[in-house]
N, C-alpha and C positions, 0 to 999 in steps of 0.2 A: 540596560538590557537592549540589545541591536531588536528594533520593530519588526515584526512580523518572524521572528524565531518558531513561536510554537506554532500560528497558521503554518508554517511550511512546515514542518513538524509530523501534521495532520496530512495537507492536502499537496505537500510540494511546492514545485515550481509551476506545477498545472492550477494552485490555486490562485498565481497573482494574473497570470495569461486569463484565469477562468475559465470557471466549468462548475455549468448546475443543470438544476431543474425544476420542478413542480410537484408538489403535494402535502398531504398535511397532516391534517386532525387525525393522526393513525388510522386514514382511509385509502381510496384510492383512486387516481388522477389517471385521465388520458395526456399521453403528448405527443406530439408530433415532430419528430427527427424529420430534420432539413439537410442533406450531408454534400457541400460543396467544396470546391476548391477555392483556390483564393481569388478566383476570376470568378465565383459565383457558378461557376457549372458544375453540374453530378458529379462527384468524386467517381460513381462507378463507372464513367468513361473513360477513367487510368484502370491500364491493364493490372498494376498493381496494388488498386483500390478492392476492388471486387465488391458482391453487391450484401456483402453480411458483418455486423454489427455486432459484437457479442458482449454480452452483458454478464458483469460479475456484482454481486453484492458486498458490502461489508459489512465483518460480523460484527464489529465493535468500531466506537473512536478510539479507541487505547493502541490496541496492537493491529489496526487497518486489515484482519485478513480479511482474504474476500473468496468468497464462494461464486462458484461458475451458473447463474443462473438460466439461460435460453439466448437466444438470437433472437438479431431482427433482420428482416429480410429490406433489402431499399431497393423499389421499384427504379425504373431507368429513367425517372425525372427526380432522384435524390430524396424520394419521400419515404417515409417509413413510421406508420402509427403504433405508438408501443398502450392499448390501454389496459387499463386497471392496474398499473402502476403503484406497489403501495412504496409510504414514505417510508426514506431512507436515503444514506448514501451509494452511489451506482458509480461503477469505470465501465465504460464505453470504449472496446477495442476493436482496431480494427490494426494491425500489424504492418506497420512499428509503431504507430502513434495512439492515443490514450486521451480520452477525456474524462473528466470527473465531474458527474453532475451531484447535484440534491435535489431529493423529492421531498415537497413537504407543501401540503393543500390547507396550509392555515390561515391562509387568506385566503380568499373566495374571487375568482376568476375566470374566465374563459379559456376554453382549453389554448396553451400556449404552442406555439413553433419554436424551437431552438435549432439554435442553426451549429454546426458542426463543420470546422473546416480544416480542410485536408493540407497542410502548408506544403507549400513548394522547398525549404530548406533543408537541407541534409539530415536526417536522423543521426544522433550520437549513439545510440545504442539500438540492439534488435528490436528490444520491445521497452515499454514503457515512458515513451519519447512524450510529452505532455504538447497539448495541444491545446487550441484557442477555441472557445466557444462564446455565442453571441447570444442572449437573451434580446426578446421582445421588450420597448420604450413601459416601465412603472414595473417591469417583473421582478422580485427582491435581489435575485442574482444582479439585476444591473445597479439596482440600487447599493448594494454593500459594495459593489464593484466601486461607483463612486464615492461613497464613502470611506473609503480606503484609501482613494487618492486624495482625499482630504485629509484623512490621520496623516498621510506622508507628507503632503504639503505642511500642514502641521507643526510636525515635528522636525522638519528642514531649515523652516521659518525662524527657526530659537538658536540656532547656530550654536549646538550643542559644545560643540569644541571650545568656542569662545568660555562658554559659560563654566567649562570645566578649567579652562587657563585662569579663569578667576580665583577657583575655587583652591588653587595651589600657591596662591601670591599672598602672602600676608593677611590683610583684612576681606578680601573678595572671597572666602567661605560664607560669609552673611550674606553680602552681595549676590550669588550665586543662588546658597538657595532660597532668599525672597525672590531671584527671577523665574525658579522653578516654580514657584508656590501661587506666584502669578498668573503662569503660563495653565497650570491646573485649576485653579479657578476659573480664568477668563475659560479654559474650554469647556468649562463644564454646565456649562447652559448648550451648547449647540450640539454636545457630543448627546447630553439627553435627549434635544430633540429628536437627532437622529433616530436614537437606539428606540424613539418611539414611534417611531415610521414601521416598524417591523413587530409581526405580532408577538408576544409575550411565548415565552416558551416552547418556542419552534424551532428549525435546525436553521433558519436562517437569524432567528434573534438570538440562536446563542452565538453563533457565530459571530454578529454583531460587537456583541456585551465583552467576548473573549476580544475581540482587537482593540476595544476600548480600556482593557484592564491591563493588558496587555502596553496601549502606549502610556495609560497613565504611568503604571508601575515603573515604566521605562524613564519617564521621570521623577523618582522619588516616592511617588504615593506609595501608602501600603496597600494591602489588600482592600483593611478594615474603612482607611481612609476615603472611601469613595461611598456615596450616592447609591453609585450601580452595583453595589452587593447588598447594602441593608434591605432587608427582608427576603431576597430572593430567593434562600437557599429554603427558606420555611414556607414561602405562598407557594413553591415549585410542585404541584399535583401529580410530577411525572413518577414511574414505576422505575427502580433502579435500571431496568433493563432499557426505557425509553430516554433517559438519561446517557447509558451508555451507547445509545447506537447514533447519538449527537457528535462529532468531532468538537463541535463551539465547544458543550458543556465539559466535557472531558478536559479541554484546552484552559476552560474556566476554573473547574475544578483546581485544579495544576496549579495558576497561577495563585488562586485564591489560599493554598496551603503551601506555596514555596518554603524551602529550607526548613518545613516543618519539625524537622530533628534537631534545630539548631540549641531553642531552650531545651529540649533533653540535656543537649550535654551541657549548656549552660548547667544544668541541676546534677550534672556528672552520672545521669542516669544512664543503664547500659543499654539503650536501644539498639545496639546490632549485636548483641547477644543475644536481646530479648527475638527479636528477627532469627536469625540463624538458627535457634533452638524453638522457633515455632509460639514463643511467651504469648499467646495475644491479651492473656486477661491482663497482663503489663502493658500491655501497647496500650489496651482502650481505655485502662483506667488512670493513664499518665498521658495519655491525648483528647481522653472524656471523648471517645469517637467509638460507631459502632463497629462490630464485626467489618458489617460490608464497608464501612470505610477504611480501616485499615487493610483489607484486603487490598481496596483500590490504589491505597497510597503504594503497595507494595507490588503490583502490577506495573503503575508508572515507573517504580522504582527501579524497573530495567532499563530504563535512559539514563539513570542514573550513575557517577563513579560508582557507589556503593552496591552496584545491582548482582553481585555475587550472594551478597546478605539475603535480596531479596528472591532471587532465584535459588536459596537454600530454605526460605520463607516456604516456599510453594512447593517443595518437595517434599514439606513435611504437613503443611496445610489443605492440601488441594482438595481432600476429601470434605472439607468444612462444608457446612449445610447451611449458607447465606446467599442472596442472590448473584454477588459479584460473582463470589467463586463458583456458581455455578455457569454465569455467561464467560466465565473465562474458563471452563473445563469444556464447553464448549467449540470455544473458540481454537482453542488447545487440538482438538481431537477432529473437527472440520479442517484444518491448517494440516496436519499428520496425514489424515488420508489422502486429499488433493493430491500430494508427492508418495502415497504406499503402494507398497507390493500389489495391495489388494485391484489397484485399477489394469495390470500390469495382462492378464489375462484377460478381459474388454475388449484390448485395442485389438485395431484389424487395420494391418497396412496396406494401402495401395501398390500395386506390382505395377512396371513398366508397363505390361499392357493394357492398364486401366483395371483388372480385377481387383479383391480383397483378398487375406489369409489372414489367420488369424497370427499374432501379434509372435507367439513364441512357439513356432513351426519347428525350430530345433530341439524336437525332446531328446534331453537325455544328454545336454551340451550345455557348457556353458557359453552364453550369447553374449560379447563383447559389441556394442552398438557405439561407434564412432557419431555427435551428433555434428551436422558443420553443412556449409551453403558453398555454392559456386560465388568465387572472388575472395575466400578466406585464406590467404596464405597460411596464415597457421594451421588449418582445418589442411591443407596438402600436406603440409608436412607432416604431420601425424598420422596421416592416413598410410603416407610412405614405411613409413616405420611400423606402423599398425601391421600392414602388408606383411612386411618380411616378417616379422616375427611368427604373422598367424603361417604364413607358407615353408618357414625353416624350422621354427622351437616350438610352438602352440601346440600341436598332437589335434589327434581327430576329436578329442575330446573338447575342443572351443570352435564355437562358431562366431560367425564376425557379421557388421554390417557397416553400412551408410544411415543412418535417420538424416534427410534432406531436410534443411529448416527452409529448402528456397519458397519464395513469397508466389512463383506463377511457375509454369511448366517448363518456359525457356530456361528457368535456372536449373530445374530438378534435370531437365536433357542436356544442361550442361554437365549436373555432376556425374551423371549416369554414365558419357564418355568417357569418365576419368577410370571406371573399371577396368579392370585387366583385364576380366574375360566374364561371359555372362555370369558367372556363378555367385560371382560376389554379388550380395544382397544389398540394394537398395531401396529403402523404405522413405515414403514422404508425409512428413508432419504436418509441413505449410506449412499457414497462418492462423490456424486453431488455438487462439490461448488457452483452450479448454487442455489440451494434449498439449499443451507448454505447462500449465500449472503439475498436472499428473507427472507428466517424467522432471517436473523439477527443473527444466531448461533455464539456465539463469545466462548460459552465454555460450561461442560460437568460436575454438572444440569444445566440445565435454564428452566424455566418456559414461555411458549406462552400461553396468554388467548385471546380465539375470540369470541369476543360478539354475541349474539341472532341474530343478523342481517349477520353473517360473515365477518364483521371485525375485526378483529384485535387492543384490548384492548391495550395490549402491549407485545412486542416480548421479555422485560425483566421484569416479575414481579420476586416480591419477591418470592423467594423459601418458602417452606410451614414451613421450619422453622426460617424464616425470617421475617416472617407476613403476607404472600401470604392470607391469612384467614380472616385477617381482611381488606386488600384492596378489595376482593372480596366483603364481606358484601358492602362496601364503594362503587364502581362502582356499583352493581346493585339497593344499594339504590336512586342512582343518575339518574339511566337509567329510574327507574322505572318498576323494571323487577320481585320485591322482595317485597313484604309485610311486613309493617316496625311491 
């Protein structure tokens, strides 16, 4: 098993750069944001930093969605106290780039500074770009941090390669794995102590426990075969729900019931029958596991090959009266609205000369919203074509615009020249992950169409050189909005 699979899994490539934070006991921590660049000065001296921070939660470790919770504002020396912090996992945006912190106060400390920093290198994409974050000298984040590069040195050290060219050469199968078996012993004094540096049942000790299971497993050990699961799962006080809002324990979970299907079939039993058609009194009585566990197994089950089984699981299940499936009806139904119709009539776009309107000013039209920034060639050309179409075949019946993704005003007065003539509508998003999450912005063109009544057709149609032109014919023929 390649290290560090399910961490990134969970937390990305934001989690080996790092990114945390502070708090605990399911209470609640102050902290204090330090937001600099990589020379150590205020990010909010880049024009393109600006001075707000916006914070999303997540609802689960399973399926990371995240909910838009408030800003923070960062004074002109990079500070910004966020308190009453409850624990949890938090993304910290500020557009393009992304931090992932944890909050978890189960060790007792002084309020922390985290520092946040704005990198000089090129963003790969608009948003979501993971960034580096610096804990305070004994804070857990720095410790799992170095702890990690311990598992890696670790497991570098055993020159895995070698050990597997043994294991294909005649008698070096034995050889190989009493070197594994070695290598798992001798760690297993230093990797306890570690894991007991960190307190018992926190988001930063599951954390922990998961990369340690994580590399044993990566070596041969089973689940069962370790130290660091006997008893855990039964001394564990937590409520399924503070369980689930752990990325570690979820990550733990996983690992600890891998391939769990496998003796099923070993026994020619029909578990993806029993899945598909909803069986669970067969699942828990042929897994000896409750409800909310095989819910859970069946939730993960969508990373799975098999997650067609399990995503027909939940179509027939979802109404179940246990706790998984209620924090994933949840999670289910926060996730749907972020991107629904329903926010669609809220917004209020910014006009060129600094006023608002409200979002969907064309009643009684459908609203074809091009979304794209100045410097996007593709974002021209679509617009080009967007253009003819709406000025030669579209009818009075479809309105158009621009949604500007640009980051500061010189881009938005870049795109604003590209108009043909004032009329055409130009509306600016920014850098609001909040109104990224809403219309669904996953990349830069997209097209949003909103039907005659202000809903929201779809947040991805085809682009106009994709066929945008003729799903339009298609929807208003259907609507009845269009004279065939």
């Amino acid at each position: 098993m390649e290290f560090g699979r399910l961490m990134r899994r969970f937390l990305g490539v934001a989690w080996l750069l790092f990114q945390a934070h502070v708090m605990g006991a399911w209470g609640q921590t102050d902290v204090v944001i330090r937001w600099v660049d990589e020379a150590g000065e205020p990010a909010c001296q880049m024009d393109d930093a600006g001075h707000t921070l916006h914070i999303s939660t997540w609802m689960d470790g399973v399926a990371q969605h995240a909910v838009q919770e408030a800003d923070l504002v960062v004074d002109d020396s990079g500070l910004s106290a966020w308190d009453g912090a409850d624990r949890g996992v938090y993304t910290l945006e500020a557009l393009p780039w992304a931090w992932t912190l944890v909050v978890d106060d189960a060790e007792p400390r002084r309020r922390d500074t985290l520092t946040l920093v704005w990198p000089s290198r090129r963003p790969l994409k608009l948003r979501g770009n993971p960034a580096p974050l610096v804990y305070p000298e004994g804070h857990p984040g720095a410790r799992l941090a170095s702890f990690t590069r311990e598992l890696e040195a670790a497991q570098d050290s055993l020159d895995l390669d070698q050990l597997v060219g043994l294991g294909l050469v005649g008698g070096g199968v034995e050889r190989a794995q009493s070197a594994l078996r070695s290598a798992l012993d001798s760690a297993a004094s230093w990797q306890a102590d570690r894991l007991g540096s960190f307190a018992p049942h926190s988001l930063w000790g599951d954390l922990a426990r998961a990369q340690v299971l994580e590399w044993r497993m990566g070596l041969g050990a089973s689940a069962s075969d370790t130290a660091f699961s006997a008893g855990h799962a039964t001394s564990d006080p937590r409520s399924w729900a503070q369980k689930l809002a752990s990325p570690g324990w979820c990550s733990a979970w996983e690992l600890e019931h891998e391939a769990w299907w496998t003796p099923l079939e070993e026994r020619r039993a029909p578990w993806r029958s029993w899945a598909a058609t909803g069986e669970v009194d067969s699942l828990c009585q042929a897994l000896s596991w409750s409800l909310d566990e095989v819910h859970l197994a069946m939730w993960l089950g969508q990373s799975q090959p098999w997650s067609r089984w399990a995503e027909a699981w939940w179509e027939i299940r979802w109404r179940d009266q246990c706790e998984v499936a209620d924090i994933r009806r949840l999670s289910d139904q926060t996730q749907s609205h972020l991107a629904s119709a329903q926010s669609w009539g809220d917004m209020r776009w910014m006009l060129p000369n600094g006023d608002l309107e409200p979002a969907w000013a064309g009643d009684g039209s459908w609203s074809v919203w091009l979304v794209t920034r100045d410097g996007s060639s593709a974002g021209d050309r679509e617009l080009v074509l967007l253009r003819n179409w709406a000025t030669n075949e579209a009818g009075p019946d479809v309105a158009w615009g621009i949604l500007s993704v640009d980051g500061d005003e010189e881009g938005l007065y870049a795109t604003l020249k590209k108009r043909a003539n004032v009329r055409e509508q130009v509306r600016w998003v920014g850098r609001d992950p909040g109104w990224w999450d809403r219309l669904d912005i996953l990349g830069v063109p997209q097209v949003v169409v909103v039907r005659p009544d202000g809903q929201i057709q779809t947040h991805q149609a085809p682009l106009p050189s994709e066929g945008l032109f003729t799903a339009m014919r298609r929807w208003q023929k259907l609507s009845g909005s269009r004279r065939p």
